[in-house]
Backbone bond lengths (Angstrom), bond angles and torsions (degrees), N, CA, C in turn:
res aa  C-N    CA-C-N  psi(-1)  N-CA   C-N-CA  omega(-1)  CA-C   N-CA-C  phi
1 X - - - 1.459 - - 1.516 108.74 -
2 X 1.330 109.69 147.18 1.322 103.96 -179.43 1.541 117.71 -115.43
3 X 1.219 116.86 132.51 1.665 126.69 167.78 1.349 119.45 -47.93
4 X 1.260 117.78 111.51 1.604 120.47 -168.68 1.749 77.25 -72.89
5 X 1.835 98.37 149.15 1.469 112.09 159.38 1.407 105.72 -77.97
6 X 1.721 104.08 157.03 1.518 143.45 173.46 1.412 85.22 -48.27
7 X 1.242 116.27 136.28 1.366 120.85 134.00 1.451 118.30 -42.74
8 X 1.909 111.74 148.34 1.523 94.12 -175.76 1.365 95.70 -108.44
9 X 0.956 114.94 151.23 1.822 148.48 167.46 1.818 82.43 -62.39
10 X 1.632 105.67 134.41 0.956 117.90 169.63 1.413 117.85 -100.33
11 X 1.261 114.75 -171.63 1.526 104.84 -169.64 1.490 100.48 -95.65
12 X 1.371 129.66 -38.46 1.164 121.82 171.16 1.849 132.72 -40.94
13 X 1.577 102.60 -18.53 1.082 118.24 -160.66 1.428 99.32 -115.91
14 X 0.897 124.20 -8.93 1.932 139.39 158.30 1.407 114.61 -68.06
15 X 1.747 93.10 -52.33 1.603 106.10 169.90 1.456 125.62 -47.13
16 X 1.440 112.07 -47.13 1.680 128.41 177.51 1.119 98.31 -63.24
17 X 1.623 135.38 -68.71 1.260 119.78 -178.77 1.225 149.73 -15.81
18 X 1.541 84.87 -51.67 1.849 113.03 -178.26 1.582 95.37 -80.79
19 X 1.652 122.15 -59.74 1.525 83.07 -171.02 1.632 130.13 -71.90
20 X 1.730 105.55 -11.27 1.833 94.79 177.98 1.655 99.61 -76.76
21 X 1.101 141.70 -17.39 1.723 117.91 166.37 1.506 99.06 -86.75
22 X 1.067 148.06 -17.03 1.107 136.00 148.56 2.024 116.12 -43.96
23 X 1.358 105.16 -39.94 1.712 89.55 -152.54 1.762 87.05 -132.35
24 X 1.240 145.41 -8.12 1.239 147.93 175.10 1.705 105.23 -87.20
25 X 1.072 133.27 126.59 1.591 133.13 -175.05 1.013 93.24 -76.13
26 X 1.539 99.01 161.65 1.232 138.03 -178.19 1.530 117.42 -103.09
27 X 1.474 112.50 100.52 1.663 107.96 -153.42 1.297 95.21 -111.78
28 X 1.786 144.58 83.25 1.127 133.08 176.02 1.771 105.76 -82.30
29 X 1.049 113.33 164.78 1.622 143.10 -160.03 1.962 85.27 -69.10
30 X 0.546 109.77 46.42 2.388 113.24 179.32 1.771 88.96 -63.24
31 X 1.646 120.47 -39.98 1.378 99.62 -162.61 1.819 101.88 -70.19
32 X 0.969 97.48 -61.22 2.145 127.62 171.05 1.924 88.38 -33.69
33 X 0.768 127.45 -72.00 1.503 129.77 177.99 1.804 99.26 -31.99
34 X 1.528 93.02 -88.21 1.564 105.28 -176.77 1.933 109.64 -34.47
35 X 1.040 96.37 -20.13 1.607 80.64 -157.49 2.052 94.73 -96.76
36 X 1.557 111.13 -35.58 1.204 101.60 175.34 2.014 115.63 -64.28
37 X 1.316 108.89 -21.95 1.489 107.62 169.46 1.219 117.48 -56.85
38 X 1.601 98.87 -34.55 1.856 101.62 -160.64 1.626 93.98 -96.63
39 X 1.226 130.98 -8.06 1.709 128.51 159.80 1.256 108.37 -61.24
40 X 1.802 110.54 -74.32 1.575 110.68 169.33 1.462 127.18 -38.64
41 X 0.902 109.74 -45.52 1.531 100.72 170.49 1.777 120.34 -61.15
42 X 1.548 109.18 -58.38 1.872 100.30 158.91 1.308 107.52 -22.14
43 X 1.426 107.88 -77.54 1.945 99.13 -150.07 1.550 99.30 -58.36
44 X 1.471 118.85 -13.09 1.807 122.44 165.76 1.389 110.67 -46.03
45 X 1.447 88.34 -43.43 1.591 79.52 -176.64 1.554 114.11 -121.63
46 X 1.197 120.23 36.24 1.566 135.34 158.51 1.406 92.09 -82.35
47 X 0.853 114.36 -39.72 1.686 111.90 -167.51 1.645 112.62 -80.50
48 X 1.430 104.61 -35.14 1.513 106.80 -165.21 1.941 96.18 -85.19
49 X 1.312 109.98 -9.11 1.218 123.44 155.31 1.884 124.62 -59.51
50 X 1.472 85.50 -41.80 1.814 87.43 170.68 1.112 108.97 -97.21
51 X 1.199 133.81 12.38 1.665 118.86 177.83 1.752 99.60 -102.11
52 X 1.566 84.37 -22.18 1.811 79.23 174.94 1.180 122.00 -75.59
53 X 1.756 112.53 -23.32 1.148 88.83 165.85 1.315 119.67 -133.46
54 X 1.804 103.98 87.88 1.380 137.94 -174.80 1.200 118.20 53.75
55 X 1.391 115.97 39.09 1.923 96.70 158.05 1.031 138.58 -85.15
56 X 1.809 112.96 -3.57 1.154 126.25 166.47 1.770 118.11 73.29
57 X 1.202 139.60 -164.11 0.930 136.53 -164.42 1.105 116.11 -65.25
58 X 1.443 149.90 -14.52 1.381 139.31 140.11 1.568 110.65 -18.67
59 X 1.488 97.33 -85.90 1.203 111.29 -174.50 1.591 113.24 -61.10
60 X 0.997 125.26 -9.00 1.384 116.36 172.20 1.954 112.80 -78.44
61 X 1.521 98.48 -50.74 1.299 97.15 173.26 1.516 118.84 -64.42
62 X 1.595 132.81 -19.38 1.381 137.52 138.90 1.573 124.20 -12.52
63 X 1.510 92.97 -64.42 1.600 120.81 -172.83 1.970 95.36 -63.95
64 X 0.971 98.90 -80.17 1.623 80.21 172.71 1.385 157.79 -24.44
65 X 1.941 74.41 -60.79 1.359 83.23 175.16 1.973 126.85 -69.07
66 X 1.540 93.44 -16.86 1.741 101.93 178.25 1.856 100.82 -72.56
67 X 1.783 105.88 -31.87 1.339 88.05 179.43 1.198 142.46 -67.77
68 X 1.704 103.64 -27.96 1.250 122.34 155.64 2.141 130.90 -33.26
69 X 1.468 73.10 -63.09 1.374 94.61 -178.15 1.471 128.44 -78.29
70 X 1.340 93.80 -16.36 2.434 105.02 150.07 1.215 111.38 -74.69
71 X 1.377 112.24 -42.85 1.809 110.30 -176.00 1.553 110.40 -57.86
72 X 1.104 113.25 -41.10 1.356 117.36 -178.32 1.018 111.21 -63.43
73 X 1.509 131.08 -67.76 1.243 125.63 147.16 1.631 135.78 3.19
74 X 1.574 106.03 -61.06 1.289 113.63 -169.55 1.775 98.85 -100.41
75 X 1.291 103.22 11.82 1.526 97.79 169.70 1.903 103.40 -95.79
76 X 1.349 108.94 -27.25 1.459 125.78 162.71 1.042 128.64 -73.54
77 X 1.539 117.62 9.88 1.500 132.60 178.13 1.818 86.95 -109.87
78 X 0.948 93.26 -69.37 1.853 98.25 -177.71 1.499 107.93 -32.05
79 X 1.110 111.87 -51.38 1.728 110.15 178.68 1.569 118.17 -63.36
80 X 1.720 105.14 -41.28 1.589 92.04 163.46 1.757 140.50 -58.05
81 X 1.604 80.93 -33.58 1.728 89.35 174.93 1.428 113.41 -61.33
82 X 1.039 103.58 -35.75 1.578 110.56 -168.61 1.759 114.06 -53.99
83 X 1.903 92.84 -45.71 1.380 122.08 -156.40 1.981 89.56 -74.33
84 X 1.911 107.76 -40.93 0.954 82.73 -149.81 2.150 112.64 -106.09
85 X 1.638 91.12 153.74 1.425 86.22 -164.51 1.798 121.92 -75.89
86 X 1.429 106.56 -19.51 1.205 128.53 156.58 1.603 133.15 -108.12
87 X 1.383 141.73 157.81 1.406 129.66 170.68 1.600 110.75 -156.55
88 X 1.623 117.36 138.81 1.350 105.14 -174.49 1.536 134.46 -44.71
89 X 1.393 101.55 -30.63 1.573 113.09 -177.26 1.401 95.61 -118.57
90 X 1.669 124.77 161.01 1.115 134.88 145.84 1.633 125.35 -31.09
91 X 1.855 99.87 110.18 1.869 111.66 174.64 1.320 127.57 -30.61
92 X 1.474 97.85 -30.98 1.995 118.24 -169.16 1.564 90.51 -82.44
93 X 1.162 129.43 -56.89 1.310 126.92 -178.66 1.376 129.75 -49.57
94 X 1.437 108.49 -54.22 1.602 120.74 151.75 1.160 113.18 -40.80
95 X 1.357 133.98 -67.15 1.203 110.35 -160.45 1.829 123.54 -92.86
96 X 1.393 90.01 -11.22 1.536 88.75 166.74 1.743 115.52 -85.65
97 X 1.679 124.40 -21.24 1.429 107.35 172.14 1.773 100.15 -72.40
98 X 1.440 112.59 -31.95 1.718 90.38 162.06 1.165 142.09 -63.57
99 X 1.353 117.44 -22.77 1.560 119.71 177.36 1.627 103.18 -75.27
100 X 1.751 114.41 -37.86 1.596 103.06 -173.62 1.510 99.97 -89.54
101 X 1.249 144.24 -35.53 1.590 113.88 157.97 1.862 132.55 -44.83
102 X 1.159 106.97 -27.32 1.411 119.36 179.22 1.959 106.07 -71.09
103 X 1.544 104.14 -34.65 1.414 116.74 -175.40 1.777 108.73 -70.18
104 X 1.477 109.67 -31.78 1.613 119.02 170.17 1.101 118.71 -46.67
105 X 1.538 122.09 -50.71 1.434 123.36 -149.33 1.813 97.73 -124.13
106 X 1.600 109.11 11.66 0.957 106.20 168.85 1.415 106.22 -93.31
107 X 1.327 110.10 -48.75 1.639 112.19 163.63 0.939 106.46 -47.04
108 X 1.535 134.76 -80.17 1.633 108.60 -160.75 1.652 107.05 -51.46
109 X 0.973 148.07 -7.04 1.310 138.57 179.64 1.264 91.65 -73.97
110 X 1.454 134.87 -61.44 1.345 121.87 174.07 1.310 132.03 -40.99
111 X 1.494 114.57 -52.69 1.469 106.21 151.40 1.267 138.24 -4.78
112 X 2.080 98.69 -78.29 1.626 104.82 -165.48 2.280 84.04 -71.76
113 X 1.074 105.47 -34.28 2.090 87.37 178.42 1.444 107.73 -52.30
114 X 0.896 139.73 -74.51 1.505 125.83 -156.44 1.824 111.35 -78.07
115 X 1.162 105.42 -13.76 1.772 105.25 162.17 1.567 103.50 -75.03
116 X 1.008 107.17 -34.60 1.678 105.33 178.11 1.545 110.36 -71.92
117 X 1.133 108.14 -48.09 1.728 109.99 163.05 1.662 117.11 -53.58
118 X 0.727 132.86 -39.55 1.299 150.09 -137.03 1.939 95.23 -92.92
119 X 1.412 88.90 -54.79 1.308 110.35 -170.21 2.236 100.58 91.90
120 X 0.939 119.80 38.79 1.087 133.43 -154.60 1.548 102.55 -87.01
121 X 0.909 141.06 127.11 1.854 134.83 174.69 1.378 104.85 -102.12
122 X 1.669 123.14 109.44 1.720 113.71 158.54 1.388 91.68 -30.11
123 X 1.857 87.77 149.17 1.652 104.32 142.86 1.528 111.30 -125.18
124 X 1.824 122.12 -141.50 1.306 116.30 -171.99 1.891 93.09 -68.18
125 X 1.212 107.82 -67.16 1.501 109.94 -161.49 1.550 100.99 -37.03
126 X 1.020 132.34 -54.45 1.524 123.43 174.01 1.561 111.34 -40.18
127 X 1.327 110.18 -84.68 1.410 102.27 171.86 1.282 133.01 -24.91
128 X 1.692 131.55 -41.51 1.064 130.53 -172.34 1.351 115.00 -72.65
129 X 1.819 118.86 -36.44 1.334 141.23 -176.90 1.415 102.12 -72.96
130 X 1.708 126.24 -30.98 1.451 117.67 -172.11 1.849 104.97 -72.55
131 X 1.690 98.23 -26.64 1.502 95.94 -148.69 1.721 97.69 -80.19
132 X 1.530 108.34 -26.92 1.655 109.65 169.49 1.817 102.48 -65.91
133 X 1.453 136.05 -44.21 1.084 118.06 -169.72 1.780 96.57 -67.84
134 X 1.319 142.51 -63.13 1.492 141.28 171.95 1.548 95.44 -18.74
135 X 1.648 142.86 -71.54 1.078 134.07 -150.07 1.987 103.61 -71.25
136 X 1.456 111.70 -41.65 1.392 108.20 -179.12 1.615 94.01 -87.76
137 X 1.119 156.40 -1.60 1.710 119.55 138.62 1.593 107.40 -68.30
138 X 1.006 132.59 2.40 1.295 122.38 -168.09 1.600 106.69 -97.47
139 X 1.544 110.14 -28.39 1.489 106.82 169.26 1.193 120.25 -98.93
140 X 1.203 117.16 -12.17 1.655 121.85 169.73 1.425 102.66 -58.12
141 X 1.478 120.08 -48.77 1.394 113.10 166.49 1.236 144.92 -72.55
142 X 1.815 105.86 -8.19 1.188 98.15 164.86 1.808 107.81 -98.63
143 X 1.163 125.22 -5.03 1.574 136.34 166.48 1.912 104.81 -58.05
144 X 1.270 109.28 -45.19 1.321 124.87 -163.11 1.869 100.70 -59.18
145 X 1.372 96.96 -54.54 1.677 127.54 -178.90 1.227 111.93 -60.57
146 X 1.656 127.98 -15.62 1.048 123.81 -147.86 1.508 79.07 -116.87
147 X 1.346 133.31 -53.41 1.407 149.80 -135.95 1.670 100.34 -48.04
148 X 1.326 130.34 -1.75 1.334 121.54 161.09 1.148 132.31 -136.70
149 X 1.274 119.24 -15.83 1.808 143.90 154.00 1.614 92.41 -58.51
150 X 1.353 132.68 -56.87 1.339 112.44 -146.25 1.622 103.62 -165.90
151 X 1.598 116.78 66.81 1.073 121.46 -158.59 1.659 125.39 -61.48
152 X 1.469 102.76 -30.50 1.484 114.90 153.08 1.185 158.76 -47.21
153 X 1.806 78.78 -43.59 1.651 99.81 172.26 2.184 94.74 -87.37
154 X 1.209 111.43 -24.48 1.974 108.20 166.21 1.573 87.06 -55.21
155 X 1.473 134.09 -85.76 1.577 119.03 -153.40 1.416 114.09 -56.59
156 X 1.019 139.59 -1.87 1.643 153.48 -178.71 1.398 86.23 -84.23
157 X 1.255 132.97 -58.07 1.458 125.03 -144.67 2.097 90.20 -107.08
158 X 1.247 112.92 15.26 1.604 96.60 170.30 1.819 90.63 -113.81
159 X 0.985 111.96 -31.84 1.616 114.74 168.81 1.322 113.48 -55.79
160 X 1.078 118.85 -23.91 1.628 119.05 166.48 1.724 116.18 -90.04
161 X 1.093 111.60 -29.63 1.354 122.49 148.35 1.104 108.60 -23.45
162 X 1.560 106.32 -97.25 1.400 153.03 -142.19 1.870 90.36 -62.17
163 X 1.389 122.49 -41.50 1.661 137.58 158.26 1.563 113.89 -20.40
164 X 1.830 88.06 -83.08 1.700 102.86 167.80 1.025 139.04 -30.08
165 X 1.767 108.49 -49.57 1.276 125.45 175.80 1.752 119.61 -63.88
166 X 1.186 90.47 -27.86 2.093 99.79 -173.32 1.664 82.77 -101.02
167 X 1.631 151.62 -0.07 1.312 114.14 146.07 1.460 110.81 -80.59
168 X 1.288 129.30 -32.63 1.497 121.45 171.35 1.775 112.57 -26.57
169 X 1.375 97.05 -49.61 1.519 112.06 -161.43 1.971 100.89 -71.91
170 X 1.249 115.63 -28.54 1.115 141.78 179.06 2.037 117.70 -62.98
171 X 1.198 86.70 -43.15 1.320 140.71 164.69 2.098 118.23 -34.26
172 X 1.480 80.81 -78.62 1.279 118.25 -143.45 2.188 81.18 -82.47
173 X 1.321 101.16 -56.12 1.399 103.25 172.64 1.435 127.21 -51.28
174 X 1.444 103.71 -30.29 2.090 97.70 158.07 1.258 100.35 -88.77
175 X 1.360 139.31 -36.00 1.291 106.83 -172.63 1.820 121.94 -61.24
176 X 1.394 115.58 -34.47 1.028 134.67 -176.31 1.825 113.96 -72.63
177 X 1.128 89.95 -13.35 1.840 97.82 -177.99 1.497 92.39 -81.39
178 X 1.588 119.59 -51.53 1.012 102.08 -155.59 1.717 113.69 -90.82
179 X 1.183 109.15 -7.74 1.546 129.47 165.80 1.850 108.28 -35.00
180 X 1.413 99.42 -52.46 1.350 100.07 -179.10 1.282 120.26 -91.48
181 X 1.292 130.89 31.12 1.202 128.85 135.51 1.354 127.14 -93.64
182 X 1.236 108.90 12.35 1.313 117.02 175.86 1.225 127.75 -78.41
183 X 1.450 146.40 114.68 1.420 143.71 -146.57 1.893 108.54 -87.47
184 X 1.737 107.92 -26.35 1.083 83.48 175.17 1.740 112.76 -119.70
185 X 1.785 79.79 150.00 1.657 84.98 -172.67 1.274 143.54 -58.22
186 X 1.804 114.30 -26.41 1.160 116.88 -179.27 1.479 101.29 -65.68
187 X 1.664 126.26 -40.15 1.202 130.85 178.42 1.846 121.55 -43.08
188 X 1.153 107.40 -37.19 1.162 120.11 -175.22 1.822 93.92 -87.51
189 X 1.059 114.66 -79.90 1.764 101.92 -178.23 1.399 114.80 -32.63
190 X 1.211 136.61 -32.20 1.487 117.57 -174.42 1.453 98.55 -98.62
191 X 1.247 141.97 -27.16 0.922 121.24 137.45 1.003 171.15 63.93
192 X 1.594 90.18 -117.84 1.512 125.63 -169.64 1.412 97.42 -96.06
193 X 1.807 109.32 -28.24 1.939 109.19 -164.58 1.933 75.31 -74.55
194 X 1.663 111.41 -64.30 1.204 101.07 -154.33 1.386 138.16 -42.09
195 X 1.226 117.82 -38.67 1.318 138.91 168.20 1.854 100.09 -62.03
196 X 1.131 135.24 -50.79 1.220 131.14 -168.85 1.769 104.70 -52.02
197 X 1.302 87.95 -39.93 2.140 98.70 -173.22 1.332 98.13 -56.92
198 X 1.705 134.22 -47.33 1.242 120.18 -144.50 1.867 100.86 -79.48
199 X 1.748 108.73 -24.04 1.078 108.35 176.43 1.775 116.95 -80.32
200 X 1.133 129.85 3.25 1.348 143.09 108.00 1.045 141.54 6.70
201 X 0.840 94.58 -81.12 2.083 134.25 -170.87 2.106 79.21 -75.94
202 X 1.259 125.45 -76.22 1.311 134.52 -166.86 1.704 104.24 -49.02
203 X 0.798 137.03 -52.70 1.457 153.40 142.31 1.582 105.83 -19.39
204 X 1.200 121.47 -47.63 1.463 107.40 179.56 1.408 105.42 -74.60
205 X 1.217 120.29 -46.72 1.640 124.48 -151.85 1.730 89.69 -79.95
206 X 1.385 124.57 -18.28 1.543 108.39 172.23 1.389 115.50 -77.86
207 X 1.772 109.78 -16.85 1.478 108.40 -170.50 1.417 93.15 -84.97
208 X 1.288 128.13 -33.91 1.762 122.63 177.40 1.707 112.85 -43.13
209 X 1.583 93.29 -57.79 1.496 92.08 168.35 1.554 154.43 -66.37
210 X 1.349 84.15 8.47 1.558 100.33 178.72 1.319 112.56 -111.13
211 X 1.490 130.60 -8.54 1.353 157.93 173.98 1.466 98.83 -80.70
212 X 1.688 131.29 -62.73 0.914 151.94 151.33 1.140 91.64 -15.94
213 X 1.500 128.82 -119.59 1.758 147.54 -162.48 1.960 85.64 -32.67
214 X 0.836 113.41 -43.85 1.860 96.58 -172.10 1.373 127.64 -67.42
215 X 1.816 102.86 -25.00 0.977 118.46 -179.60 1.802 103.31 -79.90
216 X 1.502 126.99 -54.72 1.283 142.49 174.19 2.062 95.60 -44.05
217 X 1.354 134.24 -74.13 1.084 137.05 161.60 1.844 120.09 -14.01
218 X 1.195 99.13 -44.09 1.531 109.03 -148.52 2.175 80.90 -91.93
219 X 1.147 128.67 -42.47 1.253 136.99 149.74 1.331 129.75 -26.65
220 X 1.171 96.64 -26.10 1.906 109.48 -153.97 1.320 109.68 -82.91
C-alpha cells in the first residue's frame, strides 16, 4: 500500500512564517523562570536553616546543592532575556532581582563553607538569624510571583522581607553582646567572623527588596 504524500506547504505560506517570527515577539516564561530561581533558592535556604540548627552535612550538601540548581536556573533566565524581544516587567529589573537573589543563597553557601572550615558549630543565635533569613527568602518569592498579577500585594511581601532582614540585624546584636563575655579567644574570633556572614546573607535579601519595590514602582 502506498502512503499518500503530505500536502506541500506552499511558498507563500513559508513566507508568512518567516515574517511573524520575524515581527511578532518573542515572549518566553522570564516571570515562571524568575520565580522558580527564587523557589530554589528558599528550599536553599530551608536547608541553610537546618544546618543552623545542627544538621550538619546533610543539610549542608542541601545548601549547595539548591545553589547549584538556582544558578542554572538563572543562567536560563539570561537566555530568555536575550531570546526575548518583549517582557512583562522591565529586562534591568529581571535580571538584577536575579543576580541579588542568586547573591542570598550564595552567601549562605558561604556560611555553611567557612563553618565547615572553621570547624565552627551553629548555636541558638545562628539558628534564630537563619530562621528570619528562611522567612525573608520566603517572601521575596512570593513578591517575585506576585510582580505582575498583583504588584502591590509583591511590595507588601518584600516589606516583609526587608522586616526579617532588620531582625537578623536585631539578632546579631545579642548574639554579639554576649560573644564578649566569652573568656576564650579563639571562641570569640570565629565568632565574631561567623555571625558577621549571617548579617551578609541578611544584606542580600534587603538588596532583593529594594530591586523588588523598584521594579513594582517602575510598573505603577
Amino acid at each position: 500500500m502506498t502512503i499518500p504524500d503530505e500536502p506541500a506547504v506552499s511558498k507563500g505560506a513559508i513566507r508568512r512564517r518567516r515574517w511573524k517570527h520575524l515581527f511578532l515577539p518573542v515572549v518566553p516564561d522570564v516571570i515562571g523562570l524568575l520565580g522558580s530561581q527564587a523557589e530554589l533558592s528558599a528550599a536553599g535556604m530551608v536547608a541553610f536553616e537546618s544546618w543552623s540548627k545542627g544538621a550538619g552535612s546533610v543539610a549542608a550538601d542541601a545548601v549547595r546543592s539548591a545553589q547549584h540548581d538556582a544558578y542554572d536556573t538563572r543562567r536560563e533566565l539570561l537566555a530568555a532575556l536575550q531570546a526575548a524581544l518583549s517582557t512583562p516587567i522591565d529586562q534591568e529589573d529581571l535580571f538584577v532581582i536575579s543576580e541579588r537573589i542568586d547573591r542570598v543563597v550564595v552567601q549562605a553557601r558561604n556560611v555553611v563553607r567557612e563553618g565547615e572550615v572553621l570547624g565552627w558549630e551553629p548555636d541558638n543565635h545562628a539558628a534564630t538569624m537563619s530562621e528570619h533569613l528562611s522567612v525573608g527568602t520566603r517572601a521575596v518569592t512570593s513578591g517575585v510571583a506576585l510582580l505582575v498579577k498583583d504588584p502591590q500585594e509583591a511590595g507588601r511581601q518584600a516589606d516583609l522581607a526587608s522586616d526579617a532582614a532588620h531582625e537578623v540585624e536585631r539578632c546579631y546584636r545579642v548574639a554579639m553582646g554576649n560573644l564578649i563575655r566569652c573568656d576564650d579567644l579563639r571562641e570569640v574570633l570565629v565568632g565574631q567572623d561567623m555571625y558577621r556572614r549571617y548579617i551578609v546573607v541578611a544584606e542580600a535579601v534587603t538588596a532583593v527588596t529594594d530591586r523588588l519595590w523598584a521594579a513594582v514602582l517602575r510598573g505603577a
